[in-house]
MDTraj code that builds the backbone (N, CA, C; nanometers):
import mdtraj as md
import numpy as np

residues = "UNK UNK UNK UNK UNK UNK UNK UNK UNK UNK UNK UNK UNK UNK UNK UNK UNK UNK UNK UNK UNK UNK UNK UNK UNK UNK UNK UNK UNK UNK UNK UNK UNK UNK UNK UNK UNK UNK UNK UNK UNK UNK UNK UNK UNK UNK UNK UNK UNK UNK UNK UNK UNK UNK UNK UNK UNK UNK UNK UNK UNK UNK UNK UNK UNK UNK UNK UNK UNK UNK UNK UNK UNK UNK UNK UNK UNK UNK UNK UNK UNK UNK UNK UNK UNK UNK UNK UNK UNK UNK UNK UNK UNK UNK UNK UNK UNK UNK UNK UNK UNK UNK UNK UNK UNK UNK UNK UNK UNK UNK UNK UNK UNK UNK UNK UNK UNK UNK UNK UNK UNK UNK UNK UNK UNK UNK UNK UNK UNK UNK UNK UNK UNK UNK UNK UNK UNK UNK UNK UNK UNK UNK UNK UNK UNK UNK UNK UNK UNK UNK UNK UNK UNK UNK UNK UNK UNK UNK UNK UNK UNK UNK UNK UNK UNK UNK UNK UNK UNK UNK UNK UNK UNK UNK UNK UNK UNK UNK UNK UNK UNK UNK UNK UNK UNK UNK UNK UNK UNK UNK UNK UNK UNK UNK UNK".split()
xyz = np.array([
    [7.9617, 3.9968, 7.0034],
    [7.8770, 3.9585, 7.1166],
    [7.7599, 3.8798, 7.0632],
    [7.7289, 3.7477, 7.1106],
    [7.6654, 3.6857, 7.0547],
    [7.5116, 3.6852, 7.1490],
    [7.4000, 3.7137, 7.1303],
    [7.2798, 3.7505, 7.2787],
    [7.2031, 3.6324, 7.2182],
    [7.2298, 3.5642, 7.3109],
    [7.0796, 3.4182, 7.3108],
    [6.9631, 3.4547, 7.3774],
    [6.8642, 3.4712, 7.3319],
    [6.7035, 3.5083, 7.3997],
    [6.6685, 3.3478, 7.4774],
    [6.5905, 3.3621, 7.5700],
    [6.5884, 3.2662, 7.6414],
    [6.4010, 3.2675, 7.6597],
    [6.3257, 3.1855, 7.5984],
    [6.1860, 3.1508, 7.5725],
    [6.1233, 3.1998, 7.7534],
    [6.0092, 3.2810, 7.7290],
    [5.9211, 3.2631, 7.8969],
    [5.9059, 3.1306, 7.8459],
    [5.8623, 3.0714, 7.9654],
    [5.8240, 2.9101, 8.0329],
    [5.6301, 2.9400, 7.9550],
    [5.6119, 2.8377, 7.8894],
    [5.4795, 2.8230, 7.8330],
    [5.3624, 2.7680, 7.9439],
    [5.2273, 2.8570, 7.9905],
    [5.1526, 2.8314, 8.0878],
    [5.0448, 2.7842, 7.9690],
    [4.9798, 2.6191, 7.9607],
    [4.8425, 2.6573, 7.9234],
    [4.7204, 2.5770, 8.0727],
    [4.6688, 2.6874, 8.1159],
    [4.5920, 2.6115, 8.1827],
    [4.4468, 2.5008, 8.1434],
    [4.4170, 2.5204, 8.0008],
    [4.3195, 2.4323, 7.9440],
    [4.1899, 2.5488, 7.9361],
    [4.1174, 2.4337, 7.8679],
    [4.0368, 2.5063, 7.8569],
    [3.8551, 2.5661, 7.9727],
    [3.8186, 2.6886, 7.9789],
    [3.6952, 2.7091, 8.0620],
    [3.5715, 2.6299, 8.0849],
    [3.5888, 2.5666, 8.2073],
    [3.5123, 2.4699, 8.2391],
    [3.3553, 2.5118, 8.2751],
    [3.2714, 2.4565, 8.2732],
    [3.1052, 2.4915, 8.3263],
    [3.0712, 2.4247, 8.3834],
    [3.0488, 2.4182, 8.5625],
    [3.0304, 2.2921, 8.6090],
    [2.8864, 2.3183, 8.6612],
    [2.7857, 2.2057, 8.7286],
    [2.6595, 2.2007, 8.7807],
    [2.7338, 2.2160, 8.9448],
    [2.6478, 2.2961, 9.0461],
    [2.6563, 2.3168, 9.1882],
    [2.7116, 2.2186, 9.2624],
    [2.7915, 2.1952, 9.3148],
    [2.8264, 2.0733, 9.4141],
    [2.8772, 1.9957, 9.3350],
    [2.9541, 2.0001, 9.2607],
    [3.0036, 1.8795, 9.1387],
    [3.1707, 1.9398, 9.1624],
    [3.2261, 1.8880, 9.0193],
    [3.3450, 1.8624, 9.0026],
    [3.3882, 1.8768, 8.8832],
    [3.5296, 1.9118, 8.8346],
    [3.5544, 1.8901, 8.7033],
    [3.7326, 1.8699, 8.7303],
    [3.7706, 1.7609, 8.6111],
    [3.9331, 1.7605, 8.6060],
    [3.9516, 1.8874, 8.4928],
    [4.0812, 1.9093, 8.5883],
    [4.1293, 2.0330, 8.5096],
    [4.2405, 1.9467, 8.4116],
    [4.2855, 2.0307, 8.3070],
    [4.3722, 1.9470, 8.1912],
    [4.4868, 2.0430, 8.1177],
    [4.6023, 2.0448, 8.2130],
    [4.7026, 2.1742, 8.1960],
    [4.8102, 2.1364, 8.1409],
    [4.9122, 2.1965, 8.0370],
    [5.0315, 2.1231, 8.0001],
    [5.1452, 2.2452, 8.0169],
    [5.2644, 2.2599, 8.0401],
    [5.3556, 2.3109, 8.0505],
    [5.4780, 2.2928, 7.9644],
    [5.5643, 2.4381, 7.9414],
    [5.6619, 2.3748, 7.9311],
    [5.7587, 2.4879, 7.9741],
    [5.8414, 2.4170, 8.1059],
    [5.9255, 2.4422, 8.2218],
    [5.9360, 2.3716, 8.3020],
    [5.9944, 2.4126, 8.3999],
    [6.0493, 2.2732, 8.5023],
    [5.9295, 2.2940, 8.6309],
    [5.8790, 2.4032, 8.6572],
    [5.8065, 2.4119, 8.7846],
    [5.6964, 2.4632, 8.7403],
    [5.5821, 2.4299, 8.8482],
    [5.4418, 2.5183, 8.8367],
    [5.3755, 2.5115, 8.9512],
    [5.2826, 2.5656, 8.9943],
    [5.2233, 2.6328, 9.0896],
    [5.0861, 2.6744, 9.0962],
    [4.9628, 2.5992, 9.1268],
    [4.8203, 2.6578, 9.1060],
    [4.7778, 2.7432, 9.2030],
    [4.7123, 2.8659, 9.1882],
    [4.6852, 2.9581, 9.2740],
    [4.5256, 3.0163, 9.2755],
    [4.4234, 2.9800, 9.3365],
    [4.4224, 2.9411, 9.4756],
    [4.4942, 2.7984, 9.4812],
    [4.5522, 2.6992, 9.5674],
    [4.5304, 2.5709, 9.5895],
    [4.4196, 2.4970, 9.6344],
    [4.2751, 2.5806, 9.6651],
    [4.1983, 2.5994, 9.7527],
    [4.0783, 2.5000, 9.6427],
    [4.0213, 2.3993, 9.6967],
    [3.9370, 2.3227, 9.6378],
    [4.0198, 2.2298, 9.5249],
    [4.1654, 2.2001, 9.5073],
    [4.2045, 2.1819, 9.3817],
    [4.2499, 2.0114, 9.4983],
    [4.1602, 1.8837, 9.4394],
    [4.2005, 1.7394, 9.4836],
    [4.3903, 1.7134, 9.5429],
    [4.4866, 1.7840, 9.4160],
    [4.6138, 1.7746, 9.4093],
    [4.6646, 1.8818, 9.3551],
    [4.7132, 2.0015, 9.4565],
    [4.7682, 2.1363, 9.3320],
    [4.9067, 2.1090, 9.3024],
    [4.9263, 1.9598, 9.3067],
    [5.0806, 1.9536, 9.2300],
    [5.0734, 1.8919, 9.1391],
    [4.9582, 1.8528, 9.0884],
    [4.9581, 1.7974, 8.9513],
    [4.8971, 1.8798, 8.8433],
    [4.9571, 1.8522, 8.7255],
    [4.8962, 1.9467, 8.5886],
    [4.7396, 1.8795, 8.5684],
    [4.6927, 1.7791, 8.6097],
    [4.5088, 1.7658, 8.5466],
    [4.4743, 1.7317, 8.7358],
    [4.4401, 1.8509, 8.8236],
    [4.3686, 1.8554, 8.9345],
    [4.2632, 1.7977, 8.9252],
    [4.1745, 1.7796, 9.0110],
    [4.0139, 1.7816, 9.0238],
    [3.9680, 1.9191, 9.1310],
    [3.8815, 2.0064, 9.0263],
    [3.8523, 2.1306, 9.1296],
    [3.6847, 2.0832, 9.1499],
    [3.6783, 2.1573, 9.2393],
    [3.5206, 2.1510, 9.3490],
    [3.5084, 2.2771, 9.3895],
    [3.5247, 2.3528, 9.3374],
    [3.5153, 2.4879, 9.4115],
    [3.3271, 2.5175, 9.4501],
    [3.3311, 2.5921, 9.4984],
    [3.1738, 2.5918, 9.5842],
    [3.0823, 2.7486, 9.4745],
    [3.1760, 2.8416, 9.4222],
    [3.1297, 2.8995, 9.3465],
    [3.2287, 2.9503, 9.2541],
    [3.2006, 3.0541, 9.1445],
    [3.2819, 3.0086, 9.0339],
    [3.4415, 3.0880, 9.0960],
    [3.5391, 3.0394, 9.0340],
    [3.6855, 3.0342, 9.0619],
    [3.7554, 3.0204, 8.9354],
    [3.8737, 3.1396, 8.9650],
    [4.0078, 3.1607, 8.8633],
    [4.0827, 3.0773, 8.9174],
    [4.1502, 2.9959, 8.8379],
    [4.2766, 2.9303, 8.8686],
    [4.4050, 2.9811, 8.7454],
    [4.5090, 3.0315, 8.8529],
    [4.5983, 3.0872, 8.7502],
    [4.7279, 2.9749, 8.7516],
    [4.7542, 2.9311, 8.6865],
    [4.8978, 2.8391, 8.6393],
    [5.0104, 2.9119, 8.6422],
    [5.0612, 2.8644, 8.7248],
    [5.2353, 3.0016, 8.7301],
    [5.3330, 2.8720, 8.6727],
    [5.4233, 2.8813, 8.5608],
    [5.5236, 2.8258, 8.5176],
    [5.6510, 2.9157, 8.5346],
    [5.7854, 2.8329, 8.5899],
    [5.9021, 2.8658, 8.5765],
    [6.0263, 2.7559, 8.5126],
    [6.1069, 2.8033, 8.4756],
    [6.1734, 2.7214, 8.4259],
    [6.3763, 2.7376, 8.4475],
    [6.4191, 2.6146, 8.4211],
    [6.6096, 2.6584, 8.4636],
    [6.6443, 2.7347, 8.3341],
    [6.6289, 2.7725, 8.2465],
    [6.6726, 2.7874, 8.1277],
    [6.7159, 2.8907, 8.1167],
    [6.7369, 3.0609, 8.2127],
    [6.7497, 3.1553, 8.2533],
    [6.6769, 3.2519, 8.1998],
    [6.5142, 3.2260, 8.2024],
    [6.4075, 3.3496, 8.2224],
    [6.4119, 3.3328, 8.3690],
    [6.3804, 3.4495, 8.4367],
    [6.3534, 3.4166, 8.5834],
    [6.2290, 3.4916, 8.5653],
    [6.1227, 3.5261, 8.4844],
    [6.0237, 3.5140, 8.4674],
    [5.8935, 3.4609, 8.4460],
    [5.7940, 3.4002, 8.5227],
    [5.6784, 3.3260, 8.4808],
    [5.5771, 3.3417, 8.3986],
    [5.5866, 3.2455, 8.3160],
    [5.4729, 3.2250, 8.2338],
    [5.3233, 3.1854, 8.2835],
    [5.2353, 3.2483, 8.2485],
    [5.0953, 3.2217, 8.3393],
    [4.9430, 3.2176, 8.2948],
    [4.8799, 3.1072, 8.3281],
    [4.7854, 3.1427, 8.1805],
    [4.6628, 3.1132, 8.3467],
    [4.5379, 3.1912, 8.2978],
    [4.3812, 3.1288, 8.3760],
    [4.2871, 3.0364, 8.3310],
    [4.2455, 2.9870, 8.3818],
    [4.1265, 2.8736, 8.3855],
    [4.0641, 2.9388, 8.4751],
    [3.8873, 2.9609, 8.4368],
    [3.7727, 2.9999, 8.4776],
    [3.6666, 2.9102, 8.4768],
    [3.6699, 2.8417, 8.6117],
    [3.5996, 2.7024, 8.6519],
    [3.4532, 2.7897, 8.6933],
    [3.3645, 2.7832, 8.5886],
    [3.2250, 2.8780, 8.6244],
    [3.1314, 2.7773, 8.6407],
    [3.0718, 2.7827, 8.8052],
    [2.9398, 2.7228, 8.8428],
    [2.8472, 2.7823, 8.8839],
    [2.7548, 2.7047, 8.8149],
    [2.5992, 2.7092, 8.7767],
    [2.5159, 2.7055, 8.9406],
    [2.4417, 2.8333, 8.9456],
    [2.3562, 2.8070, 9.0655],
    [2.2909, 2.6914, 9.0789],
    [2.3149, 2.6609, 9.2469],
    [2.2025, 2.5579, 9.2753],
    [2.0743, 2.5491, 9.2235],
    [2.0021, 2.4203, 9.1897],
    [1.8646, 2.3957, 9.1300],
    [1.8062, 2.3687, 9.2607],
    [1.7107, 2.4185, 9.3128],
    [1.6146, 2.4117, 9.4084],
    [1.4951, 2.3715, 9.3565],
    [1.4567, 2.2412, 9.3210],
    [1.3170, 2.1702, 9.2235],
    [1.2162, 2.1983, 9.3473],
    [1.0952, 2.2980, 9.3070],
    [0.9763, 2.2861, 9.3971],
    [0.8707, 2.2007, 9.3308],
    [0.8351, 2.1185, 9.3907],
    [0.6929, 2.0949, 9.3046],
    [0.5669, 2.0909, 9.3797],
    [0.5429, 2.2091, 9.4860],
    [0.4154, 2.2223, 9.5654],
    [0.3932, 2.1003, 9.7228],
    [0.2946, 2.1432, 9.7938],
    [0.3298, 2.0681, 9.8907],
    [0.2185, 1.9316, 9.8549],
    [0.2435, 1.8269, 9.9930],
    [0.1415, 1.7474, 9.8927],
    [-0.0061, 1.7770, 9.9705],
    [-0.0950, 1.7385, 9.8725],
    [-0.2088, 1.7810, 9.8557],
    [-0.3500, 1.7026, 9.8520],
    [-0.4609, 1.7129, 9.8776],
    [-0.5983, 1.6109, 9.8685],
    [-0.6491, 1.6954, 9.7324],
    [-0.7113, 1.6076, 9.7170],
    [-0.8000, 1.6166, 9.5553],
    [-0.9387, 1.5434, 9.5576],
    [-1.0702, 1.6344, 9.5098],
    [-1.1628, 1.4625, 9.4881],
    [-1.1484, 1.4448, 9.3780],
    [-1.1793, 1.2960, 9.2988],
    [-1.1945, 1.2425, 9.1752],
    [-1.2964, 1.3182, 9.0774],
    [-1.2146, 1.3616, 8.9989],
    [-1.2704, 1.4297, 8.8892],
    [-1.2431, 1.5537, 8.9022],
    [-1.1853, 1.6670, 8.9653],
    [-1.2027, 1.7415, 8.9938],
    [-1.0252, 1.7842, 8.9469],
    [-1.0248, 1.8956, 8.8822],
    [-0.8649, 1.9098, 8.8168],
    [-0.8039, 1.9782, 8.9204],
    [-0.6666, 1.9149, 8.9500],
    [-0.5708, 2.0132, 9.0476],
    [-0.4839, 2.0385, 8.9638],
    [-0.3985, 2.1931, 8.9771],
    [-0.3472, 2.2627, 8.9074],
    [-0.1729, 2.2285, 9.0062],
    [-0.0402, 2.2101, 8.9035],
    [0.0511, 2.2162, 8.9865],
    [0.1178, 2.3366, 8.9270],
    [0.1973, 2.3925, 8.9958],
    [0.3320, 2.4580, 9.0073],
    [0.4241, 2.4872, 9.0556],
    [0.5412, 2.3958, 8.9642],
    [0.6689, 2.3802, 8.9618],
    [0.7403, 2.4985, 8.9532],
    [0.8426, 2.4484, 9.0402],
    [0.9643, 2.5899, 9.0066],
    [1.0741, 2.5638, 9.0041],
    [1.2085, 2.6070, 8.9779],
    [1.3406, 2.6183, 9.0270],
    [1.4315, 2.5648, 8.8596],
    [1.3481, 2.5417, 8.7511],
    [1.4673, 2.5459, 8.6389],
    [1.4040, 2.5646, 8.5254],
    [1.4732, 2.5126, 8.4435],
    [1.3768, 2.6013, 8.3083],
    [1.3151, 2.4391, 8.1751],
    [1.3780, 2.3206, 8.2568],
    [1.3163, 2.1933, 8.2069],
    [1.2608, 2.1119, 8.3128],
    [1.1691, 2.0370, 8.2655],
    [1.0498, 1.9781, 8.3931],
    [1.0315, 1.8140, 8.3095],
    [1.0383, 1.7243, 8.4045],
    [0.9837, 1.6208, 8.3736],
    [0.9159, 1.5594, 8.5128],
    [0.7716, 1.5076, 8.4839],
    [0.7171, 1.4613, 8.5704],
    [0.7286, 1.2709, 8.5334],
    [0.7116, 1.2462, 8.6255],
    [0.6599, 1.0715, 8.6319],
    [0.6029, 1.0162, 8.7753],
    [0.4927, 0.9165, 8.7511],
    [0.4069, 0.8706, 8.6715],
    [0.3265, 1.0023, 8.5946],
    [0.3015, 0.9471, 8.4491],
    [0.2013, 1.0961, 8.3943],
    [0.0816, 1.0070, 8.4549],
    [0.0357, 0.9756, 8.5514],
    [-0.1247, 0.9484, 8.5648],
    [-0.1454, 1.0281, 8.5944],
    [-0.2585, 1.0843, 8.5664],
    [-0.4054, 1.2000, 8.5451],
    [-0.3094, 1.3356, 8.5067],
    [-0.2221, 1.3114, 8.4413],
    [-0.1409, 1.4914, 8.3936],
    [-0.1548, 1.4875, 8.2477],
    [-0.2088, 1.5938, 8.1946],
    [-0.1922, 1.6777, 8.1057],
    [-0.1195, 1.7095, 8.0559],
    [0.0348, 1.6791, 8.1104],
    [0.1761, 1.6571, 8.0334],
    [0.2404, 1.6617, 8.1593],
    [0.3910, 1.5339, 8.0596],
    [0.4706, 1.5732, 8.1694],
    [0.6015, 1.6408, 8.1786],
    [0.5937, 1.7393, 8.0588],
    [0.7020, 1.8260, 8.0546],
    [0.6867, 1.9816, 8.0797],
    [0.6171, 2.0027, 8.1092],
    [0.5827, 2.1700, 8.1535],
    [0.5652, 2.1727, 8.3239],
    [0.5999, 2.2983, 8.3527],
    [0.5669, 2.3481, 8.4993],
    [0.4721, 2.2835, 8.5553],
    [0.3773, 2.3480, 8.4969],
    [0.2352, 2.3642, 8.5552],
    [0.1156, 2.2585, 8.4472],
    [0.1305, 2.1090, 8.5037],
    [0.0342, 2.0272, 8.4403],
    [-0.0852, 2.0598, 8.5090],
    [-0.1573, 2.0150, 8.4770],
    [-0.3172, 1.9743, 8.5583],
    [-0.3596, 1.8439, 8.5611],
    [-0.3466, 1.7890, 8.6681],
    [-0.4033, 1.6837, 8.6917],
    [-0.5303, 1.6670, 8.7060],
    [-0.6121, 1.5332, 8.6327],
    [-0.7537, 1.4952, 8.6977],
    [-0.7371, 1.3746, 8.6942],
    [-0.8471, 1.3240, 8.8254],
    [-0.7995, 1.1635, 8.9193],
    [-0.9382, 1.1287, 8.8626],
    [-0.9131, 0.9736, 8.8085],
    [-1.0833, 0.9072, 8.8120],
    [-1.1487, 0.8225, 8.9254],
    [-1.0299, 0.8334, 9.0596],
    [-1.0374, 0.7512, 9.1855],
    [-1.0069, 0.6166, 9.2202],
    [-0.9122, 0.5577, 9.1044],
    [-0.8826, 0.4136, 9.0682],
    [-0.7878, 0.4261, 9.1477],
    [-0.6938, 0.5155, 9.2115],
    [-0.6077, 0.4790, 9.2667],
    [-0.6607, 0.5911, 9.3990],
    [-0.5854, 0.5736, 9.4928],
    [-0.5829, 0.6484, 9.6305],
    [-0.5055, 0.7265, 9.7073],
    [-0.3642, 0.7182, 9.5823],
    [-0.2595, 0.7748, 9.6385],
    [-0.1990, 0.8290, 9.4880],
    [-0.1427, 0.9117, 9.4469],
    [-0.0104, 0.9155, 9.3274],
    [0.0708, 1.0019, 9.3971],
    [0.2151, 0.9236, 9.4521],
    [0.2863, 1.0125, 9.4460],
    [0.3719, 1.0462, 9.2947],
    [0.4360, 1.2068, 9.2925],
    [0.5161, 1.2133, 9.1451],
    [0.6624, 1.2468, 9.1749],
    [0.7303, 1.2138, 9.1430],
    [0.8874, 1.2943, 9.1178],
    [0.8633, 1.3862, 8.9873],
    [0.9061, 1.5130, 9.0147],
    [0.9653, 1.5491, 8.9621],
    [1.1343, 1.6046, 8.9296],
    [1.1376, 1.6003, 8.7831],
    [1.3085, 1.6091, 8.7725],
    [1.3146, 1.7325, 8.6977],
    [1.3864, 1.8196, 8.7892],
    [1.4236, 1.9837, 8.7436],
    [1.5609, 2.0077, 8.6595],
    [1.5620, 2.0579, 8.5424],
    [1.7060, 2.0732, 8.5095],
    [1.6893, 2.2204, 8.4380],
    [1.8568, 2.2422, 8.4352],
    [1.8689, 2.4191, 8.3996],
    [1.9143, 2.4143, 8.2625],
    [1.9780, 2.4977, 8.1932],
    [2.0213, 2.4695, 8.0618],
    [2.1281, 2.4451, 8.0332],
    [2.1928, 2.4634, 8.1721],
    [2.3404, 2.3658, 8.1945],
    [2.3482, 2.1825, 8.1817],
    [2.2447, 2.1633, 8.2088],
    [2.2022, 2.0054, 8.2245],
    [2.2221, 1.9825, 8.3580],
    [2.2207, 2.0730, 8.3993],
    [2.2252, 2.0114, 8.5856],
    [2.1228, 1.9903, 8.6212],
    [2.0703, 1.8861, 8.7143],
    [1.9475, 1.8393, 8.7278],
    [1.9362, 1.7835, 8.8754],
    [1.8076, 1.8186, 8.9521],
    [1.7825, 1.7643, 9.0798],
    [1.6623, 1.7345, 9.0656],
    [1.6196, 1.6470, 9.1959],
    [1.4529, 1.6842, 9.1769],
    [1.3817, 1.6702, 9.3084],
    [1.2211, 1.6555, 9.3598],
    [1.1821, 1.6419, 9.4294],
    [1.0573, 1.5673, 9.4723],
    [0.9506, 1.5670, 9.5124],
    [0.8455, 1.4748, 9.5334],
    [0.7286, 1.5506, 9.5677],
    [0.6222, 1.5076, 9.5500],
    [0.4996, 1.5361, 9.5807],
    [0.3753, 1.4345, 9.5242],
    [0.2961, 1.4313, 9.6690],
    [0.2002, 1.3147, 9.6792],
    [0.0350, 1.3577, 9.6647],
    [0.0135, 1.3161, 9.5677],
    [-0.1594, 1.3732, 9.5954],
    [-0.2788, 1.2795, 9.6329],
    [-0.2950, 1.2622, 9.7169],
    [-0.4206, 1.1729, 9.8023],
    [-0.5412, 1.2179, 9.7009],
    [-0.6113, 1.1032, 9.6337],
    [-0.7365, 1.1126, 9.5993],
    [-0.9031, 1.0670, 9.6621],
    [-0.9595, 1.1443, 9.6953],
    [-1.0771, 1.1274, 9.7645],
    [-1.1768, 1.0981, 9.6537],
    [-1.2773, 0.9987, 9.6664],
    [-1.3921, 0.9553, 9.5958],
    [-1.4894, 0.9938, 9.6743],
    [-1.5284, 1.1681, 9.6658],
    [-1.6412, 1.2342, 9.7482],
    [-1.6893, 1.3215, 9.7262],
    [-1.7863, 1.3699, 9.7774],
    [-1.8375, 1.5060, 9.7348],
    [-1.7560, 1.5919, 9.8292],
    [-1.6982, 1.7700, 9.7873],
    [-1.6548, 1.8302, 9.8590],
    [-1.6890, 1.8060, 9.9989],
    [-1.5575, 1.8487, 10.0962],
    [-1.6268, 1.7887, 10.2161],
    [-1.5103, 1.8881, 10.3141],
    [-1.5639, 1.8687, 10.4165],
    [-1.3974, 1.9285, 10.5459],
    [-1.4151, 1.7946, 10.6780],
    [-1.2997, 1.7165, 10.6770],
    [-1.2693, 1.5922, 10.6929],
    [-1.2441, 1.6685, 10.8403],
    [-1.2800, 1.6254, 10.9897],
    [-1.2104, 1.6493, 11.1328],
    [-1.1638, 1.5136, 11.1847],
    [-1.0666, 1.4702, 11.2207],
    [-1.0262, 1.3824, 11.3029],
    [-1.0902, 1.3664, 11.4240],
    [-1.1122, 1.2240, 11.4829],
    [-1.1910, 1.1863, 11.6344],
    [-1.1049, 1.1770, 11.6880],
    [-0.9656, 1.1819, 11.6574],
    [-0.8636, 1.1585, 11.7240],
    [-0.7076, 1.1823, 11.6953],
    [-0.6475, 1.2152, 11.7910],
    [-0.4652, 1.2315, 11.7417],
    [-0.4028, 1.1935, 11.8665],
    [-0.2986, 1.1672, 11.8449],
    [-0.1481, 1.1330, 11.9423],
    [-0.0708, 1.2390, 11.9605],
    [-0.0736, 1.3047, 12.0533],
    [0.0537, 1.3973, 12.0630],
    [0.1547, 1.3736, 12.0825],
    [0.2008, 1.2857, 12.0537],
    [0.3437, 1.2005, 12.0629],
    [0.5014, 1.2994, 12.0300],
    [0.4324, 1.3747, 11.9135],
    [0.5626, 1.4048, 11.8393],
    [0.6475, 1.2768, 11.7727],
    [0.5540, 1.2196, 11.7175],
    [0.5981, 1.1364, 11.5661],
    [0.5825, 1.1297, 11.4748],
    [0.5119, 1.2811, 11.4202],
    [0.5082, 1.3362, 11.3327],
    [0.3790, 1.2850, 11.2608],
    [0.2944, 1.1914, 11.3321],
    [0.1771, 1.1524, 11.2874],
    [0.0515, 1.1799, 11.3421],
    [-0.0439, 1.2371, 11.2886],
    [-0.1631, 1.3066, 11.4006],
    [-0.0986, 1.3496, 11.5040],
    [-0.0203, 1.4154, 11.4954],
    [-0.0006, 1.5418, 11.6476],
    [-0.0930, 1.6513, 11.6892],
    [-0.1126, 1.6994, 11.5665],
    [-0.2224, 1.8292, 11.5585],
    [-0.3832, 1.7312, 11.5111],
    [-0.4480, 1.8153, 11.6076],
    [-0.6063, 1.7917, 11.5305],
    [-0.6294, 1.9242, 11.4517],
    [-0.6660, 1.9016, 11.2988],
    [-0.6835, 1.9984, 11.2249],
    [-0.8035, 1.9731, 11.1481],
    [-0.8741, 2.0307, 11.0444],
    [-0.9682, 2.0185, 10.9578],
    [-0.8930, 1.9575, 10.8487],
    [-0.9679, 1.8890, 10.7305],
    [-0.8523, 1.8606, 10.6442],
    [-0.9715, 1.9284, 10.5273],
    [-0.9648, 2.0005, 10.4231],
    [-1.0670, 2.0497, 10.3239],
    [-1.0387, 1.9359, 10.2436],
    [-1.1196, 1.9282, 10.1466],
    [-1.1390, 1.7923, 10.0391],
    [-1.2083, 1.8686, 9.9390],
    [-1.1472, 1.9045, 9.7938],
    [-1.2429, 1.9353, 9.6828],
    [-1.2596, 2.0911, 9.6564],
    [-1.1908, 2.1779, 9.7652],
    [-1.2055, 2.3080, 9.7981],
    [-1.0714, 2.3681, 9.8070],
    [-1.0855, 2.4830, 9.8147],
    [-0.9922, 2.5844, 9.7639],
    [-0.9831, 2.6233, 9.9331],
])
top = md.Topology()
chain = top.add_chain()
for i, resn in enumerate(residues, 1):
    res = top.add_residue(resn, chain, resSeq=i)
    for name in ("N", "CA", "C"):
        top.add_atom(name, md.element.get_by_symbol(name[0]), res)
traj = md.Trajectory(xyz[None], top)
């Protein structure tokens, strides 16, 4: 009696991917058998091809089922662990009045690397929390900042600081539009120089 062993069907699903929130990665799978099968199919661009594009929304197993004619009627099956990185939510404070000369303090939040631009009147522009001081040459700076995690995923956001050339003061409007156009709707105080 002669017994031929008959090989399981070889699953490799590639290797564990790390993706940034809302992104993407090609998957890169090779087989050897005649059929395969990705399970979930769920976020996968094409689950009939061996290099998909997954998008999954948070992190996800993808298991590779291989079969083959060769008479295993057993599958070979390997995982891929497509792991994503929480959303970056970049705060960088709301925007704000300042008088000239007078240091405003920021703080940033939402990752663990910071780059600001323009550095005018900052104290750096790679930490959280710069301090700005204005000499009143300009009247407006807005800044972007760009938030990234240690994944390298990176977003960012904005903030504008109006500079006043004055002595502390509390600014009232003679006038507003109640329009609802988002411009002078409210009559408010505006502080200048003060906490």
């Amino acid at each position: 009696v002669t017994i031929t062993t008959v090989p399981y069907p070889k699953a490799n699903a590639g290797p564990d991917p790390i993706i940034c929130y809302n992104s993407s990665v090609q998957l890169n799978a090779s087989i050897t058998g005649s059929t395969f099968s990705w399970t979930p199919p769920n976020f996968l661009n094409n689950p009939n091809s061996l290099t998909p594009v997954a998008s999954p929304p948070r992190s996800t197993s993808y298991i590779l089922t291989v079969l083959d004619n060769l008479g295993c009627p057993k599958p070979g099956r390997d995982t891929v662990l497509v792991t994503v990185l929480p959303d970056i939510i970049p705060y960088a404070g709301r925007d704000t009045v300042v008088i000239a000369g007078q240091p405003l303090q920021f703080n940033a939040t939402g990752g663990s690397i910071y780059l600001w631009s323009p550095a005018t009147g900052l104290n750096s522009t790679t930490i959280p929390n710069p301090v700005g001081t204005y000499d009143g040459s300009q009247e407006y700076v807005r800044y972007k900042l760009l938030v990234s995690d240690q994944g390298g995923c990176t977003d960012s956001t904005y903030v504008t600081v109006r500079v006043f050339k004055t002595v502390p003061s509390i600014f009232v409007p003679t006038a507003f539009t109640p329009n609802n156009d988002g411009l002078n709707d409210v009559v408010k105080p505006i502080p200048v120089g003060m906490k």
